[in-house]
Jmol script that loads the backbone (N, CA, C; Angstrom):
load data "model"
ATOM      1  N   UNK A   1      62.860-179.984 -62.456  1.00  0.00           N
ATOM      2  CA  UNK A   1      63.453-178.945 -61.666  1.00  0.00           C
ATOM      3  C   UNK A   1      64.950-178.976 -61.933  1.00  0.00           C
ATOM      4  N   UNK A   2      65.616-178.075 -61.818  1.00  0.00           N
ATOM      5  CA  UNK A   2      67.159-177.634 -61.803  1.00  0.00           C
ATOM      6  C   UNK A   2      67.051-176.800 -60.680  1.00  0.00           C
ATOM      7  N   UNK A   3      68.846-176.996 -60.290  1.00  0.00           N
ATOM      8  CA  UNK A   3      69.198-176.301 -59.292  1.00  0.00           C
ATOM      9  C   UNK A   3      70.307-175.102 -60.238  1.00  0.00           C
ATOM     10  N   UNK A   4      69.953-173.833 -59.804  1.00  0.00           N
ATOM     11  CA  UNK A   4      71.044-172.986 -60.451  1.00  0.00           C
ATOM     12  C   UNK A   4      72.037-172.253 -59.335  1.00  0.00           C
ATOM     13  N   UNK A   5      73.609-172.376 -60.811  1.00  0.00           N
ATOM     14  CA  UNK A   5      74.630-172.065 -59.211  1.00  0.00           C
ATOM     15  C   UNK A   5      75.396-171.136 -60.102  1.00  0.00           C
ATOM     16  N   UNK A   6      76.442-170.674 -59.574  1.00  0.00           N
ATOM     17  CA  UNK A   6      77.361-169.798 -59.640  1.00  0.00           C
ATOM     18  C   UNK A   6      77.924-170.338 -60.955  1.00  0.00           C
ATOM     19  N   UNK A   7      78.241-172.150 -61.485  1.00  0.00           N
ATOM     20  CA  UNK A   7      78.752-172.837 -62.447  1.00  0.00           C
ATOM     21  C   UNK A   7      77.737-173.623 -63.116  1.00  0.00           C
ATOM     22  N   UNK A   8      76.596-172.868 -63.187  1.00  0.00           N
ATOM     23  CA  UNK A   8      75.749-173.516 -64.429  1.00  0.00           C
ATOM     24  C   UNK A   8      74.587-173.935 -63.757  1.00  0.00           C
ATOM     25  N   UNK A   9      73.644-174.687 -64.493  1.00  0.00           N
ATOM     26  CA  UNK A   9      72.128-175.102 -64.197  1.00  0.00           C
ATOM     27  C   UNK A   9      72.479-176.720 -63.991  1.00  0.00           C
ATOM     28  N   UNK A  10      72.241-177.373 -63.209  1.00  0.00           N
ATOM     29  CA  UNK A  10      72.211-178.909 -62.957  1.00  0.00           C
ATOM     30  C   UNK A  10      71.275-179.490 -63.785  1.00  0.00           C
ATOM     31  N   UNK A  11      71.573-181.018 -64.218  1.00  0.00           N
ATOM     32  CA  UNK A  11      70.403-180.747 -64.766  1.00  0.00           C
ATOM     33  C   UNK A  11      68.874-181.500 -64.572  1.00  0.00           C
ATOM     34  N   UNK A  12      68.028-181.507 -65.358  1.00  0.00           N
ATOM     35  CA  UNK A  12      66.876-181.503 -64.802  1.00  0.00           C
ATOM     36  C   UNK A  12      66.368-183.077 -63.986  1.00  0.00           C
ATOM     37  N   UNK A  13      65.735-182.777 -62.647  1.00  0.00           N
ATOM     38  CA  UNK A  13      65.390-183.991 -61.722  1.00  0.00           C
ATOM     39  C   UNK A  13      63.884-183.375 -61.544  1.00  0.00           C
ATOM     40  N   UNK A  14      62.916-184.377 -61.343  1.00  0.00           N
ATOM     41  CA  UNK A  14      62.241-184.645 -60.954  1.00  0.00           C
ATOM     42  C   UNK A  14      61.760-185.058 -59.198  1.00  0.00           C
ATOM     43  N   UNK A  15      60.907-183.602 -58.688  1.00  0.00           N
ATOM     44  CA  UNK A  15      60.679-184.032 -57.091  1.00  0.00           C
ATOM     45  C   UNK A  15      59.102-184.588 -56.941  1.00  0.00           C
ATOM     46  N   UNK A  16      59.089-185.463 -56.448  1.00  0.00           N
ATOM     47  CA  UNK A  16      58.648-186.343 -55.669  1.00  0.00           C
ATOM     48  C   UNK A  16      58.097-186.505 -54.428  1.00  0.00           C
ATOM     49  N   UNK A  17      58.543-185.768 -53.502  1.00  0.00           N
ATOM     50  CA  UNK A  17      58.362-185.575 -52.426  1.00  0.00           C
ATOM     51  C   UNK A  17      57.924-184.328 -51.897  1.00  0.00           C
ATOM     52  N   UNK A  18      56.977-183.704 -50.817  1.00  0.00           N
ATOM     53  CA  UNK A  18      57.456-182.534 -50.470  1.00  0.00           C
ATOM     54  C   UNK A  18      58.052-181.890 -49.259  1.00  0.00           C
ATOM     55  N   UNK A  19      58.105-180.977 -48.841  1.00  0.00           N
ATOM     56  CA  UNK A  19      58.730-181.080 -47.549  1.00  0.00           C
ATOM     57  C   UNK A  19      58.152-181.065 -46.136  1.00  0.00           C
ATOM     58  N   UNK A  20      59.502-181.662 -45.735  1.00  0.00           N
ATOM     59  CA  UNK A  20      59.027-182.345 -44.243  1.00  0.00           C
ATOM     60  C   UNK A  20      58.912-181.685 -43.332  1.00  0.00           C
ATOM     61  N   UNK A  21      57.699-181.340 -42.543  1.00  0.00           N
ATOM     62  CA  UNK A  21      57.486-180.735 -41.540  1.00  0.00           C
ATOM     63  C   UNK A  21      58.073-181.041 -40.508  1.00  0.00           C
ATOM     64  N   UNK A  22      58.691-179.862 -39.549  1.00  0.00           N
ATOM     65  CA  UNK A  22      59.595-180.653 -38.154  1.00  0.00           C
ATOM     66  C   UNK A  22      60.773-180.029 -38.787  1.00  0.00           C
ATOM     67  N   UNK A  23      61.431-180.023 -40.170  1.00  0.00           N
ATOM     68  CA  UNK A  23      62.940-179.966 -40.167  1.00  0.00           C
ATOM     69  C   UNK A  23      63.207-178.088 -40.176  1.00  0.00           C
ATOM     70  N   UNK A  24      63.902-177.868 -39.658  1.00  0.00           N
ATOM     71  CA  UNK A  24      65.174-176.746 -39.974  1.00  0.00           C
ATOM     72  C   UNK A  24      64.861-176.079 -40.850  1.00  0.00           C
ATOM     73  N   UNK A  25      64.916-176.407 -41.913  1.00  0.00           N
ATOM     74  CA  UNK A  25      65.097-175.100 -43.258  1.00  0.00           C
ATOM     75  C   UNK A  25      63.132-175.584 -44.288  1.00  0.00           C
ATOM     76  N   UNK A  26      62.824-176.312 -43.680  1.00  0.00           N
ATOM     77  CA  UNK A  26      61.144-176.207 -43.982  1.00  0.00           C
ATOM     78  C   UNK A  26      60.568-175.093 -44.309  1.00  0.00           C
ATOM     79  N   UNK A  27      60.727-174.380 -43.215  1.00  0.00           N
ATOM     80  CA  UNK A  27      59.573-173.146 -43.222  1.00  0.00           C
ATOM     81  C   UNK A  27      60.711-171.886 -44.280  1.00  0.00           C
ATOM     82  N   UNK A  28      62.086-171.873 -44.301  1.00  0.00           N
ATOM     83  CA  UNK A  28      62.602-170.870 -45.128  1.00  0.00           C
ATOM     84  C   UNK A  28      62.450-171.507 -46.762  1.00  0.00           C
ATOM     85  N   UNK A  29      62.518-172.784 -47.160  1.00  0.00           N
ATOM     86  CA  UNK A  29      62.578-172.921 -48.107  1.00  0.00           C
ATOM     87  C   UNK A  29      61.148-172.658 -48.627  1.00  0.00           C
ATOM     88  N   UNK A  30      59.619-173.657 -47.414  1.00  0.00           N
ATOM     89  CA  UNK A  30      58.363-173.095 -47.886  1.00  0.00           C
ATOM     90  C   UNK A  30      58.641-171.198 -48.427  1.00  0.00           C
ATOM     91  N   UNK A  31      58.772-170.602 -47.450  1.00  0.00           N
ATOM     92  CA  UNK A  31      58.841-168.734 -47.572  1.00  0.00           C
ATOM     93  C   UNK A  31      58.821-168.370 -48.960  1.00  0.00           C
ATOM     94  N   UNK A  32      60.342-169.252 -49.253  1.00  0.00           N
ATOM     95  CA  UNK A  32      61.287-168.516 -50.875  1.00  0.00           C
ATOM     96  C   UNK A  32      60.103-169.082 -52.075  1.00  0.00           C
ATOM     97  N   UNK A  33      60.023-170.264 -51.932  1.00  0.00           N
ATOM     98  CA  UNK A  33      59.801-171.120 -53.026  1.00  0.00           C
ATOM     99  C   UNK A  33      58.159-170.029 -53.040  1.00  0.00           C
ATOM    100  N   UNK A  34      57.046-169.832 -52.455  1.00  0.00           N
ATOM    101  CA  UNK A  34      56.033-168.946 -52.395  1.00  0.00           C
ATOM    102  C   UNK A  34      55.977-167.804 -52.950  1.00  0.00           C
ATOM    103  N   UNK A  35      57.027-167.240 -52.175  1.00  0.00           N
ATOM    104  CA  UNK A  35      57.564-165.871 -52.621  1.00  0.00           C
ATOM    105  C   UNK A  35      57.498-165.451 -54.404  1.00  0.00           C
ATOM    106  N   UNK A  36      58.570-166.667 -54.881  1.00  0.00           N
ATOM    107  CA  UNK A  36      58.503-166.696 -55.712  1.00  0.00           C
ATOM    108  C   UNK A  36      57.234-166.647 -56.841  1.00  0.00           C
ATOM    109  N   UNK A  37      57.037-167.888 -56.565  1.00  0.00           N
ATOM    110  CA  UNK A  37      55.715-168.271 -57.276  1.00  0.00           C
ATOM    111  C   UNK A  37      54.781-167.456 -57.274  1.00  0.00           C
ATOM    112  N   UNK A  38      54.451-166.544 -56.007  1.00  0.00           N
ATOM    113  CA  UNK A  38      53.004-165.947 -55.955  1.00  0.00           C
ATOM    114  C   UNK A  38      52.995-164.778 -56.772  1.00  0.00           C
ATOM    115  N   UNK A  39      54.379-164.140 -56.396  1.00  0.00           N
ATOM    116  CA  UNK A  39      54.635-162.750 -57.397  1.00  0.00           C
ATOM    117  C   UNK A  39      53.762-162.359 -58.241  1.00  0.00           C
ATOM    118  N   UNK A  40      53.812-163.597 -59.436  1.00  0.00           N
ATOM    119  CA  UNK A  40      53.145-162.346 -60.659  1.00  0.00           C
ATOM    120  C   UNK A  40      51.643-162.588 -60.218  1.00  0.00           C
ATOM    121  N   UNK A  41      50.645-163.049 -59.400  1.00  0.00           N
ATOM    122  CA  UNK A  41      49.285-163.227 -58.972  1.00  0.00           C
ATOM    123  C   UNK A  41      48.955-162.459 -57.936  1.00  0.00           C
ATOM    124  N   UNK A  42      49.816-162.323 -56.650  1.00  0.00           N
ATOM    125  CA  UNK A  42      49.528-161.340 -55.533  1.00  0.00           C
ATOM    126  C   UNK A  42      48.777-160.599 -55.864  1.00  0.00           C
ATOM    127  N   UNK A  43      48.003-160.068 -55.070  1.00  0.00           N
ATOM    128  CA  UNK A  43      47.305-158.499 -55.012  1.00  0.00           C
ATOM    129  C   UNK A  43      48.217-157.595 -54.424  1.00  0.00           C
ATOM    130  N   UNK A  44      48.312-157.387 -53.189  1.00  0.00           N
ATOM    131  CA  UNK A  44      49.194-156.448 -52.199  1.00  0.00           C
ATOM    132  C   UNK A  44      48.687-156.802 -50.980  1.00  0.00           C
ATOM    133  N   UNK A  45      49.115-155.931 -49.925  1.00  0.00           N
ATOM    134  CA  UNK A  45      48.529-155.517 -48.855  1.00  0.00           C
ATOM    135  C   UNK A  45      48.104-154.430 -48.794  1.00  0.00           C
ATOM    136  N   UNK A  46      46.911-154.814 -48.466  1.00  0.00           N
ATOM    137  CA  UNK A  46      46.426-155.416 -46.937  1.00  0.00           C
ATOM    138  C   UNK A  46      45.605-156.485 -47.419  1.00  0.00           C
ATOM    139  N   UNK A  47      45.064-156.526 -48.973  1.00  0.00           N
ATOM    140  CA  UNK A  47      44.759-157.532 -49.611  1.00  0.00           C
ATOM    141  C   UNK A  47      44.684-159.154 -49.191  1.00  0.00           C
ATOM    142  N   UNK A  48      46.355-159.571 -49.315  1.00  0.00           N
ATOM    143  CA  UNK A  48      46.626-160.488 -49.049  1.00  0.00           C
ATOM    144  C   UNK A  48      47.519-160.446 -47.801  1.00  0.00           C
ATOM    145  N   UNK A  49      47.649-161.400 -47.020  1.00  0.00           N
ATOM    146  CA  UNK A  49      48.905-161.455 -46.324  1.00  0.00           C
ATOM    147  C   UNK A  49      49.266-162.771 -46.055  1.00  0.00           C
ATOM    148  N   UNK A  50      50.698-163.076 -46.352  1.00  0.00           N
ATOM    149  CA  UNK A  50      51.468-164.444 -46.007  1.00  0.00           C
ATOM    150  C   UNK A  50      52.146-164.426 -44.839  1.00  0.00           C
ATOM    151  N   UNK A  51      52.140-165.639 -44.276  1.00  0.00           N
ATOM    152  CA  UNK A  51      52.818-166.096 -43.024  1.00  0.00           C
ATOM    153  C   UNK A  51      53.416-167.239 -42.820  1.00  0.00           C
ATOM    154  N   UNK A  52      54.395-167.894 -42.776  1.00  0.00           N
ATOM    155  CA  UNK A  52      54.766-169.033 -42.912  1.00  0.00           C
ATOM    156  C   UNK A  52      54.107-169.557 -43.762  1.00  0.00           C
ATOM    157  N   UNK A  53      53.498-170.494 -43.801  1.00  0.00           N
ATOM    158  CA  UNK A  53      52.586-171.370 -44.206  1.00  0.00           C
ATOM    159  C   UNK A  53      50.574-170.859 -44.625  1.00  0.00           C
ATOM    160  N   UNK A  54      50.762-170.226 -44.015  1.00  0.00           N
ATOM    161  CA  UNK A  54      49.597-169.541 -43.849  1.00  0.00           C
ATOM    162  C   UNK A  54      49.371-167.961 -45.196  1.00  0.00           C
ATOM    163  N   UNK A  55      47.646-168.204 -45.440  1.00  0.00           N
ATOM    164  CA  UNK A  55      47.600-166.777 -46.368  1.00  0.00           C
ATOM    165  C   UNK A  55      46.368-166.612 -45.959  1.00  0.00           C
ATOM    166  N   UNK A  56      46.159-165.217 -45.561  1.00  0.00           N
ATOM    167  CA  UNK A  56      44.863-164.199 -45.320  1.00  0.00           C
ATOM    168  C   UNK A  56      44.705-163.486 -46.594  1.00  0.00           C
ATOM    169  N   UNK A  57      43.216-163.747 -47.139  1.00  0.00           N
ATOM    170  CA  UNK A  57      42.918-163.122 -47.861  1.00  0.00           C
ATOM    171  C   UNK A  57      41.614-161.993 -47.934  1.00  0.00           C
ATOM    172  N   UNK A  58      41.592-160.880 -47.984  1.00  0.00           N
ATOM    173  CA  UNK A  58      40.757-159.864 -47.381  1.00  0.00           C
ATOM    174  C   UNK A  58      39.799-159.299 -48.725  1.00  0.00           C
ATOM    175  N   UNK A  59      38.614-159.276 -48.262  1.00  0.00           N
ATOM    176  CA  UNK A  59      37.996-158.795 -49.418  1.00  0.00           C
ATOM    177  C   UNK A  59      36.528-158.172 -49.311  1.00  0.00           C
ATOM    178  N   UNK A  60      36.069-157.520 -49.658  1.00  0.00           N
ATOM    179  CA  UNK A  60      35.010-156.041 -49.266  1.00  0.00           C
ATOM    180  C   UNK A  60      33.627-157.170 -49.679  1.00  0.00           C
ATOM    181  N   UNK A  61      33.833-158.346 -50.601  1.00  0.00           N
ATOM    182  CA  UNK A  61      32.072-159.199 -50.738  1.00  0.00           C
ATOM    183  C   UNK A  61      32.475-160.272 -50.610  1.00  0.00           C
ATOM    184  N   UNK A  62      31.732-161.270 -50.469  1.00  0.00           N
ATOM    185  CA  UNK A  62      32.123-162.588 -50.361  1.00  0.00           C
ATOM    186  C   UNK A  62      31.620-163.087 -51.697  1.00  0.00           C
ATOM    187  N   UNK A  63      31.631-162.402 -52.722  1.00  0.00           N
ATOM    188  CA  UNK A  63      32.135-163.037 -53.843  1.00  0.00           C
ATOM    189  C   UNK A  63      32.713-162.535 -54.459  1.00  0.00           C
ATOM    190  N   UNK A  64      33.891-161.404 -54.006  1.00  0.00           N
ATOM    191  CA  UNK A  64      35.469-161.284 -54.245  1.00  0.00           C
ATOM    192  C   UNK A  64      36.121-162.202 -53.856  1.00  0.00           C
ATOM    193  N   UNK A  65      35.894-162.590 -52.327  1.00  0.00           N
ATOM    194  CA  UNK A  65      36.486-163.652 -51.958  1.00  0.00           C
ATOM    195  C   UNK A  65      36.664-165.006 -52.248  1.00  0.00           C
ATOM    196  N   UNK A  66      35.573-165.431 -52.805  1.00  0.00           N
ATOM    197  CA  UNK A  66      35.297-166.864 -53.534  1.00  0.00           C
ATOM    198  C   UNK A  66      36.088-166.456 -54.631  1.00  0.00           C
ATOM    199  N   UNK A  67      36.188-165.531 -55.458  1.00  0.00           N
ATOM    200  CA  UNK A  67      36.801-165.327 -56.827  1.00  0.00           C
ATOM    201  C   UNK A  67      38.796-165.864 -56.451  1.00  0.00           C
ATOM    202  N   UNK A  68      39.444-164.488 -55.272  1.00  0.00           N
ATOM    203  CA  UNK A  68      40.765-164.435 -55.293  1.00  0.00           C
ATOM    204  C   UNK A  68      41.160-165.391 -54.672  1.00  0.00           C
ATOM    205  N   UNK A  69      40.207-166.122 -53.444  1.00  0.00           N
ATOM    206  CA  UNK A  69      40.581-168.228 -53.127  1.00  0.00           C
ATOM    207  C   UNK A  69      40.800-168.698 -54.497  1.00  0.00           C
ATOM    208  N   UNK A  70      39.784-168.753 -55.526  1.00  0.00           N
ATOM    209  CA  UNK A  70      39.997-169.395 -56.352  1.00  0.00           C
ATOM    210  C   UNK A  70      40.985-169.156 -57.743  1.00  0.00           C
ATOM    211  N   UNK A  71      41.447-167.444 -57.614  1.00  0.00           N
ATOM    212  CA  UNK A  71      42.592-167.552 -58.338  1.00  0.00           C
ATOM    213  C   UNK A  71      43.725-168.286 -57.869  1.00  0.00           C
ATOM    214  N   UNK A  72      44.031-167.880 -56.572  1.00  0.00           N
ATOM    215  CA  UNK A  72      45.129-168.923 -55.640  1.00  0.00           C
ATOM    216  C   UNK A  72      45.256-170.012 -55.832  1.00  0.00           C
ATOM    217  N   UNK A  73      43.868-170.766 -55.492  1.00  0.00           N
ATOM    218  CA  UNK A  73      44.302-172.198 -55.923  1.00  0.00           C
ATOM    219  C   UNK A  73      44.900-172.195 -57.023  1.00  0.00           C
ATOM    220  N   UNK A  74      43.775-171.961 -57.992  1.00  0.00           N
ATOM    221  CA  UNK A  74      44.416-172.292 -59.803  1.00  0.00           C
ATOM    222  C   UNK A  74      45.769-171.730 -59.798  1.00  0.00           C
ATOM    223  N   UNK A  75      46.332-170.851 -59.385  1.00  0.00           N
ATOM    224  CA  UNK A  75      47.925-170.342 -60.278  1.00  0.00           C
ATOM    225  C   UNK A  75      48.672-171.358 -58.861  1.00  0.00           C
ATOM    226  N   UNK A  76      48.091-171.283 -57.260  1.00  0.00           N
ATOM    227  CA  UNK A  76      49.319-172.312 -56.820  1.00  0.00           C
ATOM    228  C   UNK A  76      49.017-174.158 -57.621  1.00  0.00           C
ATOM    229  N   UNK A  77      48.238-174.476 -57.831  1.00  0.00           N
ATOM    230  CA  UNK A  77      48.168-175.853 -58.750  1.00  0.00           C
ATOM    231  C   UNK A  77      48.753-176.125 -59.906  1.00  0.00           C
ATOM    232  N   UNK A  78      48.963-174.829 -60.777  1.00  0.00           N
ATOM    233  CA  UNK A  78      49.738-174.675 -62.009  1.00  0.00           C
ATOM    234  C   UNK A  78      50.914-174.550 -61.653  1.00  0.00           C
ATOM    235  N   UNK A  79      51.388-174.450 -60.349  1.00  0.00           N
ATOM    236  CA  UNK A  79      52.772-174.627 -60.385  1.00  0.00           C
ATOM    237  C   UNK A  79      52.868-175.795 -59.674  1.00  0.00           C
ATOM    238  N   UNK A  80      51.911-176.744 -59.283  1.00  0.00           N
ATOM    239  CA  UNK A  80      52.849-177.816 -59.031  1.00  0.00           C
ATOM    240  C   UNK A  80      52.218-178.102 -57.666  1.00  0.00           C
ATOM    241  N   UNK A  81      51.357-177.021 -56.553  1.00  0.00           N
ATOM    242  CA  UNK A  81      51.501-177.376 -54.995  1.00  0.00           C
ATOM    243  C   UNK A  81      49.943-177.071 -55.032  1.00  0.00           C
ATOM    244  N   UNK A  82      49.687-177.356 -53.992  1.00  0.00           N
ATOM    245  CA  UNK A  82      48.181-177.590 -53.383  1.00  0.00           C
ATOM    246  C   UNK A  82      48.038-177.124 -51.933  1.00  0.00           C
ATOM    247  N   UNK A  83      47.055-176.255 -51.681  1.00  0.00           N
ATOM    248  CA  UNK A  83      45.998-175.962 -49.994  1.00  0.00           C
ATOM    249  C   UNK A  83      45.471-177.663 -49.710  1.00  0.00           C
ATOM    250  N   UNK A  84      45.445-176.847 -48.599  1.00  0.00           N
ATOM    251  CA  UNK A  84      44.175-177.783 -47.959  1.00  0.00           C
ATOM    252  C   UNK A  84      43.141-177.113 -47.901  1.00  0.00           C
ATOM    253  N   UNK A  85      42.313-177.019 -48.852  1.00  0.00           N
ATOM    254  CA  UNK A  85      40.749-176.456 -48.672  1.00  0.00           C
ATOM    255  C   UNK A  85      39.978-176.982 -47.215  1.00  0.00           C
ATOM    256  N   UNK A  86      40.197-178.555 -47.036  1.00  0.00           N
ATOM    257  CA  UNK A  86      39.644-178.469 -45.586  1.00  0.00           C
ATOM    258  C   UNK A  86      39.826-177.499 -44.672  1.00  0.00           C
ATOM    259  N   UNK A  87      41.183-177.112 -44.366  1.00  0.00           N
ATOM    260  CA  UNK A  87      41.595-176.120 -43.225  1.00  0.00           C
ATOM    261  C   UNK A  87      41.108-174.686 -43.752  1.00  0.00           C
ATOM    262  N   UNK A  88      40.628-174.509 -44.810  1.00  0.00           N
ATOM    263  CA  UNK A  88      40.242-172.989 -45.394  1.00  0.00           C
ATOM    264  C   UNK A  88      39.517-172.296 -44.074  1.00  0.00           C
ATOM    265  N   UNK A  89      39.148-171.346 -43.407  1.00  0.00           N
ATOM    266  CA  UNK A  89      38.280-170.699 -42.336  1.00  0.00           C
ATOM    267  C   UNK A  89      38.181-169.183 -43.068  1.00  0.00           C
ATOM    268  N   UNK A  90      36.480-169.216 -43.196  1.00  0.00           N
ATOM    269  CA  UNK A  90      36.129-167.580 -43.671  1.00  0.00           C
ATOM    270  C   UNK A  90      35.782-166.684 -42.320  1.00  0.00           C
ATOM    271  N   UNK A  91      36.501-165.676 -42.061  1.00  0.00           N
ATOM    272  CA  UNK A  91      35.917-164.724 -40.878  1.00  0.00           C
ATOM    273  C   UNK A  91      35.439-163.600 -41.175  1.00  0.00           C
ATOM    274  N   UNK A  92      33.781-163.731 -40.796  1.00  0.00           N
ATOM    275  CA  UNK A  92      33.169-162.501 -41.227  1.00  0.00           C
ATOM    276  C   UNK A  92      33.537-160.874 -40.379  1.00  0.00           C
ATOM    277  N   UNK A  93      33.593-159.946 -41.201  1.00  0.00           N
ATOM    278  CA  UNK A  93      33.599-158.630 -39.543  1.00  0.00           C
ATOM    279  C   UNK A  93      32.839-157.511 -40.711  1.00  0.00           C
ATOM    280  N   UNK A  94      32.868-156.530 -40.166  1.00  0.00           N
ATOM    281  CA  UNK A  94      32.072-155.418 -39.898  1.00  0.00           C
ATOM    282  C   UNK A  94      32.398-154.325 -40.394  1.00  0.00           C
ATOM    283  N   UNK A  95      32.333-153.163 -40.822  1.00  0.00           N
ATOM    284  CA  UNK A  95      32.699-152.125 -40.300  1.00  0.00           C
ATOM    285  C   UNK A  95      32.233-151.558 -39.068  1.00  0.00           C
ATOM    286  N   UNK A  96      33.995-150.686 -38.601  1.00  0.00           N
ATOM    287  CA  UNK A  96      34.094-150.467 -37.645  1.00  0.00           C
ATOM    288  C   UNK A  96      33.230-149.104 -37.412  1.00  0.00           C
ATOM    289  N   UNK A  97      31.985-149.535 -35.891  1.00  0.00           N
ATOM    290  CA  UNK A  97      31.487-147.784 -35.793  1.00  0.00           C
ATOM    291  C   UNK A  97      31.693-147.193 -34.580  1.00  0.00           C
ATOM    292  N   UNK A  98      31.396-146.210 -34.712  1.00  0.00           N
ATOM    293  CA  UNK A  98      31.928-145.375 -33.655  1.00  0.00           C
ATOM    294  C   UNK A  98      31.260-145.522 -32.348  1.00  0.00           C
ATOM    295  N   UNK A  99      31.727-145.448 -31.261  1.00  0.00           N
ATOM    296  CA  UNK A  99      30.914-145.714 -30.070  1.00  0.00           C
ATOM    297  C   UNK A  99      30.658-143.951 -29.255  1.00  0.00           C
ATOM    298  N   UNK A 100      29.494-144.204 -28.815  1.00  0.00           N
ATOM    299  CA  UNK A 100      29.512-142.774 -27.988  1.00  0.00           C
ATOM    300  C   UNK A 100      30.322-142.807 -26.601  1.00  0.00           C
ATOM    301  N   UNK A 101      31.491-141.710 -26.130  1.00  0.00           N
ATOM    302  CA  UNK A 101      32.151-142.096 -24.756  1.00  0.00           C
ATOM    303  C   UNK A 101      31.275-142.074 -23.856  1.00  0.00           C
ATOM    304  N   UNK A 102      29.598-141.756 -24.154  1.00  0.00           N
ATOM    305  CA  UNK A 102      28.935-141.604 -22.635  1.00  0.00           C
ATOM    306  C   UNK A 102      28.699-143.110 -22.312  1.00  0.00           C
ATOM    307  N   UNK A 103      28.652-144.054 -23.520  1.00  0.00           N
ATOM    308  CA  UNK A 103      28.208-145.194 -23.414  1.00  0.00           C
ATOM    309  C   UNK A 103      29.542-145.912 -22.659  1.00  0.00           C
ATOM    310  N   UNK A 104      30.588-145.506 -22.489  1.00  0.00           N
ATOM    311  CA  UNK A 104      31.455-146.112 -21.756  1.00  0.00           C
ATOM    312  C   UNK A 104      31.951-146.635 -20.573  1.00  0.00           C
ATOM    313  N   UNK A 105      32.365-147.369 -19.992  1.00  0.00           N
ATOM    314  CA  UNK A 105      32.437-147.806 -18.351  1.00  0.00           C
ATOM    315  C   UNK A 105      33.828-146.952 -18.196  1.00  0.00           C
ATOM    316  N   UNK A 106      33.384-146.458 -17.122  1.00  0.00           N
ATOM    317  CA  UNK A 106      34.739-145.672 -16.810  1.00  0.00           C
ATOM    318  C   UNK A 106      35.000-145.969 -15.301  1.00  0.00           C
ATOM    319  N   UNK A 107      36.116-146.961 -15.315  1.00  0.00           N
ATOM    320  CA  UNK A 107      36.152-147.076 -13.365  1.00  0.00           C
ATOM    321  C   UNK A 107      36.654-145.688 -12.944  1.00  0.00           C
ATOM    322  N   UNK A 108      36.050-145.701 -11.218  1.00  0.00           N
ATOM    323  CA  UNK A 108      36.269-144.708 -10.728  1.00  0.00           C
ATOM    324  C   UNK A 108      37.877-144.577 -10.336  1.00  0.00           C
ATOM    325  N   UNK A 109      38.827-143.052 -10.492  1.00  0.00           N
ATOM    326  CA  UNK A 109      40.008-143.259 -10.340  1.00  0.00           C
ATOM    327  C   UNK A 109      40.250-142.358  -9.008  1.00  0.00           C
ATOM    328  N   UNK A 110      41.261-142.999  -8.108  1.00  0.00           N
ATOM    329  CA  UNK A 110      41.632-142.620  -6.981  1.00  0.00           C
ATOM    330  C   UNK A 110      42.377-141.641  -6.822  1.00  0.00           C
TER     331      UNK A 110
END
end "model"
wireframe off; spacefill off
backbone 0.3
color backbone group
């Protein structure tokens, strides 16, 4: 890794560590450093969505979904960082249908 500045590229160090949860600039440096990286792999939204730490990934079969988890991993591993597949959670839903208003509870209004 290098750090680049206004007076040149530092030069190259080796990290070791990653960052520490709890501190201050954690979650902005996680953001950038992502940001970066995910770029040329993203899909879009509503596709994907990032959150701190966190990525929703949306997909019409569940073996789209097994596919774009598993591009993720592979391009975030090629750069260097890793999920926790333990914490992975798939949520199934539906399409949305229409309800009839007769079927509705309607309290009585005063």
């Amino acid at each position: 890794m290098v750090v680049r500045t206004v007076y040149g590229n530092s030069k190259g160090f080796e990290v070791k560590v990653g960052m520490h949860q709890g501190l201050g600039l954690s979650p902005l440096l996680f953001v950038i450093i992502i940001e970066v990286i995910s770029r040329e792999f993203r899909v879009a939204l509503p596709w994907e969505l990032l959150y701190a730490d966190d990525l929703a990934v949306i997909a019409e079969t569940e073996e789209e979904l097994i596919k774009r988890l598993n591009e993720w991993k592979e391009n975030m591993e090629s750069k260097g960082m890793r999920g926790n597949m333990n914490k992975t959670k798939v949520i199934r839903g539906r399409k949305r249908q229409k309800v009839p208003s007769r079927g509705l509870y309607r309290p009585n209004r005063k």
